[in-house]
C-alpha positions in Angstrom: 0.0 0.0 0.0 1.1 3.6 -0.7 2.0 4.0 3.2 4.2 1.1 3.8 6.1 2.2 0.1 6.4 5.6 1.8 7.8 4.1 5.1 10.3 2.0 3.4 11.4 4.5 1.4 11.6 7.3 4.1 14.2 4.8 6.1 16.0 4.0 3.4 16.2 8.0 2.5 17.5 8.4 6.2 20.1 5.7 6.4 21.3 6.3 3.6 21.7 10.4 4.4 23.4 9.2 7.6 25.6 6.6 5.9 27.1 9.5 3.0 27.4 11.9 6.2 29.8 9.7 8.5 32.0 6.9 8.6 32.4 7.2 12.8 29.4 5.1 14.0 29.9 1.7 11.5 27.3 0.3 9.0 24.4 -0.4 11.3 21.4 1.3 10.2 20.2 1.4 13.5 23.4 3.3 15.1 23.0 5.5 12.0 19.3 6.7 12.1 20.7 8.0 15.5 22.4 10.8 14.0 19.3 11.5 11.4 16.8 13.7 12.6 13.4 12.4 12.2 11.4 15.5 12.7 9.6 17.0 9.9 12.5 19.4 8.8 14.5 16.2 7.3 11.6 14.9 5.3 11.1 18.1 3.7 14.6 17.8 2.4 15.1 14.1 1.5 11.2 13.2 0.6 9.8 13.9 -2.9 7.4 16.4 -3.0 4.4 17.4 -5.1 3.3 21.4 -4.9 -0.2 22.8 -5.7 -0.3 26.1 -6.5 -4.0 26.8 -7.0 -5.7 30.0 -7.9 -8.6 29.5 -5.8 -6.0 29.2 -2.4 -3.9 32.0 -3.9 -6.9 34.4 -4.4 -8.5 34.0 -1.0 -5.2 34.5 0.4 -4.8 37.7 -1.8 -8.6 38.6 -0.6 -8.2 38.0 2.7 -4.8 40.7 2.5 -7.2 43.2 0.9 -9.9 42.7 3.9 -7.0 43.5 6.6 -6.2 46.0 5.1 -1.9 44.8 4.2 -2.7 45.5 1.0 -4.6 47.9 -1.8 -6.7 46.1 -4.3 -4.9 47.4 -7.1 -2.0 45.9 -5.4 -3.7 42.3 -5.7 -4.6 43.1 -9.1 -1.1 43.6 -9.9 0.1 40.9 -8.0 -2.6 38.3 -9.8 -1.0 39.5 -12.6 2.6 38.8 -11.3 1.7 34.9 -10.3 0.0 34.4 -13.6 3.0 35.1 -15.2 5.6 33.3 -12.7 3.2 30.1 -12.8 3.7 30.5 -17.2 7.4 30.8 -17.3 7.3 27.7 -14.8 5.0 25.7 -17.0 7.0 26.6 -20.0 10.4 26.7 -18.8 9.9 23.3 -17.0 9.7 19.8 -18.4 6.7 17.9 -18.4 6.2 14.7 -15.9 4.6 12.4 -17.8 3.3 8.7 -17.2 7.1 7.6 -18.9 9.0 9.8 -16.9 6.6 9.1 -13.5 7.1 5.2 -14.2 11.2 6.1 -14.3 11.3 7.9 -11.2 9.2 5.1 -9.5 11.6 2.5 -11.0 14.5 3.7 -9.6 13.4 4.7 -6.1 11.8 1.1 -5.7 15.7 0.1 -7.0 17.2 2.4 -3.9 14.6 1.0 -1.4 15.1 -2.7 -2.5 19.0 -2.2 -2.6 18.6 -0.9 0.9 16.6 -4.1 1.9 18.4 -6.8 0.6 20.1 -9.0 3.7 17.8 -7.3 5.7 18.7 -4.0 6.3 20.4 -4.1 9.2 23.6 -2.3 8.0 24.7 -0.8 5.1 28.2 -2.3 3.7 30.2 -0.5 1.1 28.4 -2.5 -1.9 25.3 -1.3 -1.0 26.3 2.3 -0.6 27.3 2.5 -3.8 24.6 0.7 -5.0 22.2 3.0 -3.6 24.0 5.8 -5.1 24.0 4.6 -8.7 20.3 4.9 -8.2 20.6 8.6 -6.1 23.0 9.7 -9.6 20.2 8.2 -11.8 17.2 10.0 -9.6 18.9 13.6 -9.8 19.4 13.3 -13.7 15.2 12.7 -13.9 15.4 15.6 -11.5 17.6 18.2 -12.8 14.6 20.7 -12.6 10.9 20.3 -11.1 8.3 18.7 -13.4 5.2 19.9 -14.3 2.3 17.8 -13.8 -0.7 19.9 -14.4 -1.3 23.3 -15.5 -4.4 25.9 -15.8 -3.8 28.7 -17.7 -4.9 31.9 -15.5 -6.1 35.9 -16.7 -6.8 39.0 -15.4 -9.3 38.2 -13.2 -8.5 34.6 -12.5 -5.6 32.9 -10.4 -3.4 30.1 -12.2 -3.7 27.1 -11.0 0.2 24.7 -11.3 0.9 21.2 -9.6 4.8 20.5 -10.1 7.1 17.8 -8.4 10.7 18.1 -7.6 13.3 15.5 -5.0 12.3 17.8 -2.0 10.0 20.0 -1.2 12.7 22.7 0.8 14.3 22.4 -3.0 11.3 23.2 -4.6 9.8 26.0 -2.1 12.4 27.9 -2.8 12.4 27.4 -6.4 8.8 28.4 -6.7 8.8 31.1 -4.0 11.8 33.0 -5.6 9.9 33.2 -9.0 6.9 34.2 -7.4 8.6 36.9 -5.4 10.6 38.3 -8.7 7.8 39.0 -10.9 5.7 40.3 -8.0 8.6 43.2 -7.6 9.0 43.5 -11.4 5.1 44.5 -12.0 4.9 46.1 -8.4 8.0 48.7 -10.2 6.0 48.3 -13.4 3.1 49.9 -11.3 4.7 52.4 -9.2 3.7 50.7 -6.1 6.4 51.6 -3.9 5.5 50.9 -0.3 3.6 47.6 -0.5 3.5 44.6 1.7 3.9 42.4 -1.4 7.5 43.8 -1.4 8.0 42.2 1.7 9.9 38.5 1.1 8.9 37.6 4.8 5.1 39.0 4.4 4.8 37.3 0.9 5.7 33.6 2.2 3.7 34.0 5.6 0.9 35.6 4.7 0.0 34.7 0.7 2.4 31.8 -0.5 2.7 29.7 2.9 3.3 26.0 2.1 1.6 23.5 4.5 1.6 20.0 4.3 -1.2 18.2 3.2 -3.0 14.7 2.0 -4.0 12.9 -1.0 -6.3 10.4 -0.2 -5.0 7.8 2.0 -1.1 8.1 1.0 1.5 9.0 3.4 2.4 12.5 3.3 3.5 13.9 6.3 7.2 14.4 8.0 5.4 14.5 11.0 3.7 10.6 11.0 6.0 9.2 9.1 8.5 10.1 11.6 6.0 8.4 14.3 5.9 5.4 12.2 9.4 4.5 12.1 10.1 5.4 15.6 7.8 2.1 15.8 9.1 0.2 13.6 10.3 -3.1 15.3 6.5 -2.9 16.9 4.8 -2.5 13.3 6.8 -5.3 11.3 4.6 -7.8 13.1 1.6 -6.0 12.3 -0.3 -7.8 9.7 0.9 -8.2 6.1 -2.1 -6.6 4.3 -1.0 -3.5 6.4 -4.7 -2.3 7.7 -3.3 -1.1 11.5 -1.3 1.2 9.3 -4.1 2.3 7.3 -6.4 2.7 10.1 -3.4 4.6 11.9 -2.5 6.8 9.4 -6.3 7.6 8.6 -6.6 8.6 11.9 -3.7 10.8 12.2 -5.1 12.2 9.1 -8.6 12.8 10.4 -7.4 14.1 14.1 -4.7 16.3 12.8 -6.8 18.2 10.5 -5.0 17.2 7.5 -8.0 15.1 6.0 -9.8 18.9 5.5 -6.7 20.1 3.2 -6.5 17.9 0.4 -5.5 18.2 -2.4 -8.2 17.8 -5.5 -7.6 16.1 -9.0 -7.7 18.3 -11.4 -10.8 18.0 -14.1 -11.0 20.0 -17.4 -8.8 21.5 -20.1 -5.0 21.8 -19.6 -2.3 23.2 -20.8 0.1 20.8 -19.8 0.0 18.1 -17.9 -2.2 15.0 -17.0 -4.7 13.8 -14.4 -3.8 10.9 -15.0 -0.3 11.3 -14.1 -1.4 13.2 -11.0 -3.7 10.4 -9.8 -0.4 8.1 -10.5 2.0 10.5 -8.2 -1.2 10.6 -5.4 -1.5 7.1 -5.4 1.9 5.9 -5.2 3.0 7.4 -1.8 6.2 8.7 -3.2 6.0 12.0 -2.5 5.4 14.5 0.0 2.3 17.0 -0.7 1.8 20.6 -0.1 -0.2 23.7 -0.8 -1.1 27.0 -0.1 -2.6 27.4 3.5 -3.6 30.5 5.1 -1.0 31.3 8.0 -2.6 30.4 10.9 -4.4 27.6 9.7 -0.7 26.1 8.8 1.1 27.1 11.6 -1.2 27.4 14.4 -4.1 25.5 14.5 -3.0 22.3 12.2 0.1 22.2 14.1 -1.2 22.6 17.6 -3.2 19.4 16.4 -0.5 17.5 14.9 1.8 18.2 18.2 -1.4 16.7 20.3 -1.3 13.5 18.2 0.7 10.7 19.2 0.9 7.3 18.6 0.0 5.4 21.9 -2.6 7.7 22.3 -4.0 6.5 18.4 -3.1 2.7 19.2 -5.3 2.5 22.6 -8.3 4.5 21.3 -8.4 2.5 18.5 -7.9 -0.9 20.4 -5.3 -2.2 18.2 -2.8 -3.6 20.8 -3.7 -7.4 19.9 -2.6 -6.0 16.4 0.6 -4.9 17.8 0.4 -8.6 19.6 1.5 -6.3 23.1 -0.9 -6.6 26.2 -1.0 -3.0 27.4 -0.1 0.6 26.2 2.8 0.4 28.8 4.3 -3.2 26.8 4.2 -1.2 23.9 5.3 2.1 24.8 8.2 -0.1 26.2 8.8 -1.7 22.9 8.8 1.6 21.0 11.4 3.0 23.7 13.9 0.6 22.7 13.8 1.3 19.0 17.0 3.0 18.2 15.9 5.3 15.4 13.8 7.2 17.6 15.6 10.5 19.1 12.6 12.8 19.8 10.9 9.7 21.8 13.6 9.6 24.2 14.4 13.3 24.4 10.8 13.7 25.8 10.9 11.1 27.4 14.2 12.4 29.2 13.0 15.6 30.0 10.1 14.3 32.5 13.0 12.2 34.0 15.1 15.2 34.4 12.5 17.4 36.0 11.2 14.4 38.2 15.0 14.4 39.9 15.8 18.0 40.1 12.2 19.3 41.0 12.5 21.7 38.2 10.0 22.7 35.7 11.8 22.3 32.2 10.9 25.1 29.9 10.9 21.9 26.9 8.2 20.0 29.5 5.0 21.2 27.6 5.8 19.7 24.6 6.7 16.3 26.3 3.5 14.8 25.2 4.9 12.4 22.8 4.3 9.4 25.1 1.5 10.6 27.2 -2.5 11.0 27.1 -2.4 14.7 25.8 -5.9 15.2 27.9 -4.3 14.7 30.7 -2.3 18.2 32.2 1.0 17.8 32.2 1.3 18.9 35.8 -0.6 16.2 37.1 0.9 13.5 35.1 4.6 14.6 36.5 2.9 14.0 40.1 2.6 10.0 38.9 6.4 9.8 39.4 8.2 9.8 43.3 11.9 10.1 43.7 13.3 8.4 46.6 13.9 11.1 49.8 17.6 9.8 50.0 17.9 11.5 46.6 20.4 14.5 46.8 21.4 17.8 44.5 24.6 16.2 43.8 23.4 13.2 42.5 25.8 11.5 40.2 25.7 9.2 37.2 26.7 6.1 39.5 23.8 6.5 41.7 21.3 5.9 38.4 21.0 2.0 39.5 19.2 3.3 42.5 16.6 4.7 40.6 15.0 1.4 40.4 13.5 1.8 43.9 11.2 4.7 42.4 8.0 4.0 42.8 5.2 4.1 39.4 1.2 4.3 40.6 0.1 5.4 37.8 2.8 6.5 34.6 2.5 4.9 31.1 6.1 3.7 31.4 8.1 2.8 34.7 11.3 5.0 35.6 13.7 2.3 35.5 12.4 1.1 32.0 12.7 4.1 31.1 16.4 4.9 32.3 17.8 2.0 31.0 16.5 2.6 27.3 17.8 6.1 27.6 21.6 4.0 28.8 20.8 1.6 25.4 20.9 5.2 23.3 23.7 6.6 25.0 22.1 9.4 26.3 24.2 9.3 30.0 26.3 11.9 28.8 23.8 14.4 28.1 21.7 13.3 31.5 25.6 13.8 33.6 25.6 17.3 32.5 22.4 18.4 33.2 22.1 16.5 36.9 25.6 17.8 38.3 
C-alpha cells in the first residue's frame, strides 16, 4: 500500500543520508538513524514532493490581504497578474512529468529501497552504498529541474492554477517562492507601487504563498507521521501483512490532525500541460510529499497545535489495536517503541520528564513532552505519577542511576527504571551527567 512504500522509502532515504554523512558510528542502520533527525525538517529535504499552486487558495489569500487591510486592491490586481506570469514561465520553462517519466522515477526509487533491503537491512556495507547511489545519480538526472504535472492557464481576473514535483520539497519551495517573489517586484515597479507589503519577502511567504503539508487520499504525506511510524518500527513489522493497522493509523492521524480537510483535488477540465492521470499516478503511489497554499494560521497554528497533540500510543489504545501490535498494554508497547533506536525525539521527551522528576525543576521543553502521554491529561498532574526516593540529593551523580530502580510508578504509562535503562541503550548518559551535576 502507498504508506508502507512511503515508510520504506523514508528509512532507506535516512540511512542512507546518515551513511554519506559519516563513517564514525559503523554500517548499522540502527546506530546510524541516531544521527538523522526524524522530525519534519528532514523529510522536507530528503522526501519527494508534489506542490499545488491553486488560484482559488492564492486568491482568498490575496482577498483576505485586501480585507486587513496589508494590501490595496490594485496591489492584488497587480500581483494576480505577477503569479499568472511566474506560474507560465514555470510551465513553459519546465519539463513535463509524464506517465514515462513518472514510471522512471518510480523505478529507480523502488531500485534504492530494494537495494537498501536486501540481507535485511540491518547495516549498510560499502556495496550497498554504492549501490544506492547509482540509483541517487540516476534519480537527480530525472530531477535536474521540477516537473510539471498539471497546468491551468490563469487571466486577469483569474488565479493560475500549477501542480509540479521536484526530489524535496525545501528544493522546490524555494524554487517556486523565488519566481513568485521576482515577478511580484517587477510589476509592483512596473506599477509604481512603492510601499507595499507584497515587497515584503517575509510577508509574501507567511501571509500569501505559505506552504503546508497536506494529503492525498489515504497516501503518506507527512514528515510529522512518518517520523511516528518509524520510531515504531520493530512494533509494526509484526503488524499484519495486508497493512490495515497502518491504514487505520495513518487515517486517523489524518482525520485528528486536520490534514484530512486540506487535500489536495484532482484536477478536471482542459490543460495546458499536464495529465490527471499522471497526478492520480503520483497521489496514489505514496512517493511523495504534498503541499499547498494554507492561510497562515491555519498552517502554523491550528494544524500544528493538532498535529503536536497526536501521538501514537494515544492513536493505538483509542483504536484498540494492541492485539494488532500482539502487546498486552499501552505500557508493553510504549516499552517496545522506547527501545527502537531510530527514535531520538521519543527519548528526548521522554528524558525531560525524567530530568524534572530528579531535580524538582519545571523544564521550559516540559510542555511539549507529550509524545508518550495522554495529551488530555495536564501535564502537571501526570509529572505527580512519578516519586523520587527522599535519599535522593542535589549532587546526585551518574553512579547513583542504579538506585533509581527503587522509584515507585502508581500510575505512569512507562516505569522510571524502564525508562532509564532505554535512555543507557541510546547513550544518552552523557547528556543526563551534564544536566544533573
Amino acid at each position: 500500500m502507498a504508506f508502507t512504500r512511503a515508510l520504506d522509502l523514508a528509512t532507506a532515504l535516512q540511512a542512507y543520508e546518515a551513511r554519506q554523512k559519516t563513517d564514525t558510528v559503523g554500517n548499522n542502520v540502527d546506530r546510524l538513524l541516531q544521527y538523522t533527525n526524524l522530525r519534519k525538517g528532514s523529510f522536507d529535504k530528503l522526501f519527494p514532493a508534489l506542490f499545488s499552486l491553486h488560484g482559488l487558495d492564492l486568491k482568498e489569500a490575496l482577498d483576505k490581504a485586501i480585507k486587513n487591510k496589508d494590501i490595496t486592491k490594485n496591489a492584488a490586481e497587480v500581483a494576480t497578474v505577477a503569479i499568472n506570469k511566474a506560474m507560465e514561465e514555470m510551465a513553459t520553462e519546465w519539463p513535463e512529468l509524464d506517465r514515462k517519466t513518472f514510471r522512471a522515477i518510480d523505478r529507480q526509487l523502488q531500485g534504492f529501497v530494494d537495494a537498501f533491503n536486501e540481507g535485511g537491512a540491518d547495516n549498510i556495507s560499502k556495496n550497498k552504498v554504492n549501490e544506492m547511489s547509482a540509483y541517487m545519480e540516476s534519480l537527480k538526472e530525472l530531477f535536474k529541474t521540477p516537473l510539471v504535472v498539471t497546468y491551468f492557464r490563469g487571466d486577469q481576473t483569474r488565479v493560475a492554477s500549477l501542480k509540479v514535483a521536484f526530489n524535496s520539497f525545501n528544493n522546490l519551495r524555494d524554487q517556486v517562492n523565488r519566481r513568485i517573489k521576482k515577478f511580484i517586484d517587477e510589476e509592483l515597479t512596473a506599477n509604481r507601487i512603492t510601499n507595499s507589503k507584497l515587497k515584503d519577502q517575509n510577508y509574501l511567504t507567511t501571509k500569501i504563498i505559505n506552504w503546508g503539508h497536506t494529503t492525498a487520499d489515504d497516501s503518506i504525506i507527512s514528515g510529522k507521521i512518518l517520523a511516528e511510524l518509524m520510531s515504531a518500527k520493530n512494533a509494526l513489522k509484526q503488524v499484519d501483512n495486508q497493512g490495515e493497522a497502518f491504514k487505520i493509523i495513518v487515517n486517523d492521524f489524518l482525520e485528528k490532525t486536520g490534514q484530512e480537510k486540506t487535500t489536495i483535488k484532482l484536477s478536471t477540465g482542459d490543460l495546458t500541460k499536464g495529465s490527471t492521470e499522471v497526478l492520480q499516478l503520483i497521489i496514489s503511489s505514496g512517493l511523495f510529499q504534498t503541499a499547498l497554499i494554507q492561510n497562515r494560521r491555519e498552517n502554523q497554528q491550528d494544524l500544528a497545535s493538532l498535529e503536536r497533540k497526536w501521538n501514537l500510543l494515544d492513536a493505538v489504545d483509542r483504536l484498540k489495536l494492541l492485539d494488532t501490535f500482539k502487546v498486552n498494554s499501552i505500557r508493553d508497547l510504549a516499552n517496545l517503541l522506547l527501545k527502537v533506536k531510530s527514535s531520538p525525539s521519543v527519548l528526548d521527551n521522554m528524558q525531560i520528564i525524567i530530568i524534572d522528576a530528579i531535580t524538582n525543576k519545571k523544564s521550559k521543553s516540559t510542555k511539549k513532552s507529550t509524545v508518550l502521554l495522554n495529551s488530555t491529561t495536564p501535564v502537571k498532574k501526570r509529572r505527580k505519577s512519578i516519586k523520587i526516593i527522599k535519599k535522593t540529593t542535589p549532587n546526585l551523580r551518574i553512579d547513583t542511576m542504579s538506585k533509581l530502580s527503587q522509584v515507585e510508578d502508581e500510575t505512569s504509562l512507562l516505569s522510571l527504571q524502564g525508562l532509564m535503562n532505554s535512555i543507557a541503550e541510546q547513550a544518552k548518559i552523557t547528556r543526563l551527567r551534564a544536566i544533573l551535576v
